[in-house]
C-alpha positions in Angstrom: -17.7 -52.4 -27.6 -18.8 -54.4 -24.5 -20.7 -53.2 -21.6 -17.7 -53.5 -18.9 -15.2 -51.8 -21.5 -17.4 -48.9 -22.2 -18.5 -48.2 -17.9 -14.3 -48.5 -17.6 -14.1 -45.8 -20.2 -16.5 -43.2 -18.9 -15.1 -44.1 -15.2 -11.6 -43.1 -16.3 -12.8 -40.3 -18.2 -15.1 -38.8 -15.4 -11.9 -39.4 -13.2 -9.9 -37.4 -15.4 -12.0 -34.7 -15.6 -12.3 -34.6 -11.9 -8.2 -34.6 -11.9 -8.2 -31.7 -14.9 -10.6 -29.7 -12.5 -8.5 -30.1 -9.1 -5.2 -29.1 -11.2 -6.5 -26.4 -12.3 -7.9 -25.3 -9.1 -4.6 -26.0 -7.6 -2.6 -23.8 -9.8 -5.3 -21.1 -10.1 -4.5 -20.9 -6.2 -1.0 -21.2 -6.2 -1.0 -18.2 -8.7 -3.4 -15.9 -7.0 -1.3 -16.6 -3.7 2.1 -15.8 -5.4 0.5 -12.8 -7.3 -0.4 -11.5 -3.7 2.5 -12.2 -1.9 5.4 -11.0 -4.3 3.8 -8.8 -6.6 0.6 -6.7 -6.1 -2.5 -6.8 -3.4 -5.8 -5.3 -3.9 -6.4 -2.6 -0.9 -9.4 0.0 0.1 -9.2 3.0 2.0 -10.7 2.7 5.4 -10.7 6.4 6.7 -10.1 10.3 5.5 -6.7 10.8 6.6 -5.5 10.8 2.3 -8.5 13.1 1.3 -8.5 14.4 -1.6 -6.3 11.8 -3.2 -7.6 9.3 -1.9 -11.7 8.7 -0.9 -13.3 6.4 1.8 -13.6 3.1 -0.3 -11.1 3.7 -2.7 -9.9 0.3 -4.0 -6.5 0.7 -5.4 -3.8 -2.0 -6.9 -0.5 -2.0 -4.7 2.8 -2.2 -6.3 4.7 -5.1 -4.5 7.8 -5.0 -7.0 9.3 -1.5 -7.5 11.0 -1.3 -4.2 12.7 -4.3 -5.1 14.7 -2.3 -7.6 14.9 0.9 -6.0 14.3 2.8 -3.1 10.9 4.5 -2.3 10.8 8.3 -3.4 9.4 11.6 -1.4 6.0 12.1 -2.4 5.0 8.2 -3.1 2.1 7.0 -1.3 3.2 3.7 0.5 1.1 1.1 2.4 3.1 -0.3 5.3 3.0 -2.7 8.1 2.4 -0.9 11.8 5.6 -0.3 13.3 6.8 -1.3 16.6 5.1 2.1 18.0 1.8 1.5 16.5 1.5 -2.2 17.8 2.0 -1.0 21.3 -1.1 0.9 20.8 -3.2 -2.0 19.0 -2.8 -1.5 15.6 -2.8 -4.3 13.5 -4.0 -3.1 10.2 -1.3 -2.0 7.4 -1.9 2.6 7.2 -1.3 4.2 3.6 0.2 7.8 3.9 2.5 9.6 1.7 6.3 9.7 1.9 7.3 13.3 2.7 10.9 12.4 4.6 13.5 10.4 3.6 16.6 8.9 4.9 18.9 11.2 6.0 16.5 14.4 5.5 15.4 16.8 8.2 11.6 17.7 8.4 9.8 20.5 10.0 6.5 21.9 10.0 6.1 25.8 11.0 2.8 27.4 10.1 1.1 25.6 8.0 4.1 25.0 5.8 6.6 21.3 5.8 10.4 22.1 4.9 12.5 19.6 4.1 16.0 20.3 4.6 15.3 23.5 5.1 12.9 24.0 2.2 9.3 24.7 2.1 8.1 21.6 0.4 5.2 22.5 -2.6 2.5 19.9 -1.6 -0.7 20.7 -4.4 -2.1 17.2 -3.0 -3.5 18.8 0.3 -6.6 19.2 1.8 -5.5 22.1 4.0 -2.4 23.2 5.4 -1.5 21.6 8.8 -2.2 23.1 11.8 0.3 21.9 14.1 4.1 22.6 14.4 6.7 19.7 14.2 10.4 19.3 14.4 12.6 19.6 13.5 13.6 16.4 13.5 16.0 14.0 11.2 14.8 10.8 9.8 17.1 7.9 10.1 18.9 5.5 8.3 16.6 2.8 6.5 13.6 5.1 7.7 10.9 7.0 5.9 8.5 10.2 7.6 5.5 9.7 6.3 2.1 11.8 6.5 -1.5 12.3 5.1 -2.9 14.7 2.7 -5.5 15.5 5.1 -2.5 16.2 7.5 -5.0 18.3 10.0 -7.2 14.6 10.4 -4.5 12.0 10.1 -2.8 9.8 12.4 0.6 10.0 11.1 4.5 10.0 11.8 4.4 13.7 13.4 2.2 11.1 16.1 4.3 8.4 16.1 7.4 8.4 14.3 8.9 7.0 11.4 8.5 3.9 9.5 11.3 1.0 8.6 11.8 0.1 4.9 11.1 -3.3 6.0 7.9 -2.5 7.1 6.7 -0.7 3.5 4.4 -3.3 1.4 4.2 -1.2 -1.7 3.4 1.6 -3.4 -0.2 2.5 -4.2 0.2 2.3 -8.1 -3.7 2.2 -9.3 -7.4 3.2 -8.1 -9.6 0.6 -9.5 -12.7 1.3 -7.6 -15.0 3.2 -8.1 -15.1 3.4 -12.0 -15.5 6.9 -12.2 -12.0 7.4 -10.7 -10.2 4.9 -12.3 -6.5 5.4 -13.2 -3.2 5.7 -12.1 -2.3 7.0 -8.6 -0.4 10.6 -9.3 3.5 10.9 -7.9 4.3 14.3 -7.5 
């Protein structure tokens, strides 16, 4: 083998390499994007308001995909987009609470106790019954009334109202941080 033929053979080869590495980059990024977008996002908890389910620093796993199948459920914690009340204030961050109303139902809470159509709702999740009366009030169509289990130190929908479906990301579905608390993220 000459010279020239064997500089052309490691000049193709090191260019092929260099391709291999760029396509794999490329779809590496496409995947992570996709995963992100349509199917499950990596969140942390920036404040108390879901004490004690929830810690300061929590990393959790967000379900992007269930809501495509059905509809969110009472007692699901959610991460959603600000709504239109929350932007007017400044908010531009998504909020994570827990679904307490939905569509449809009428919500109250009259010392230290929320009903739900009339019904004391059993909430085990708490960090202390709330200390403030609300409602009654009826949550609308395509709407959710959502609150935090540290209801006396979250900035919530007995605040500022409801929130959309379109404006729910997904369901907190895993904690993944830190690794002493590992696991799944309890529905009652």
């Amino acid at each position: 083998m000459d010279k020239n033929h064997r500089d052309k053979s490691e000049k193709q080869a090191s260019e092929n390499s260099l391709v291999e590495w760029v396509k794999t980059i490329g779809v590496s990024l496409l995947l992570a994007f996709g995963i992100r977008t349509f199917v499950a996002e990596a969140r942390y908890i920036p404040s108390e308001s879901m004490l004690p389910t929830l810690q300061v620093n929590d990393r959790l796993i967000i379900d992007k995909v269930t809501y495509d199948f059905r509809t969110p459920e009472r007692g699901e914690i959610v991460v959603f987009q600000p709504t239109s009340a929350l932007k007017e204030q400044g908010f531009k961050d998504a909020f994570i609470k827990r679904i307490v109303g939905l569509p449809g139902d009428q919500v109250a809470v009259k010392k230290g106790t929320v009903y739900v159509n009339g019904q004391p709702l059993q909430e085990n999740y708490l960090a202390g019954p709330p200390d403030y009366e609300y409602g009654p009030v009826v949550v609308p169509p395509d709407s959710y009334l959502v609150l935090g289990d540290n209801r006396n130190h979250s900035f919530d929908s007995h605040f500022w109202g409801f929130v959309p479906r379109q404006n729910i990301i997904g369901r907190a579905a895993v904690r993944f941080w830190p690794p002493n608390r590992i696991g799944g993220i309890p529905s009652p």
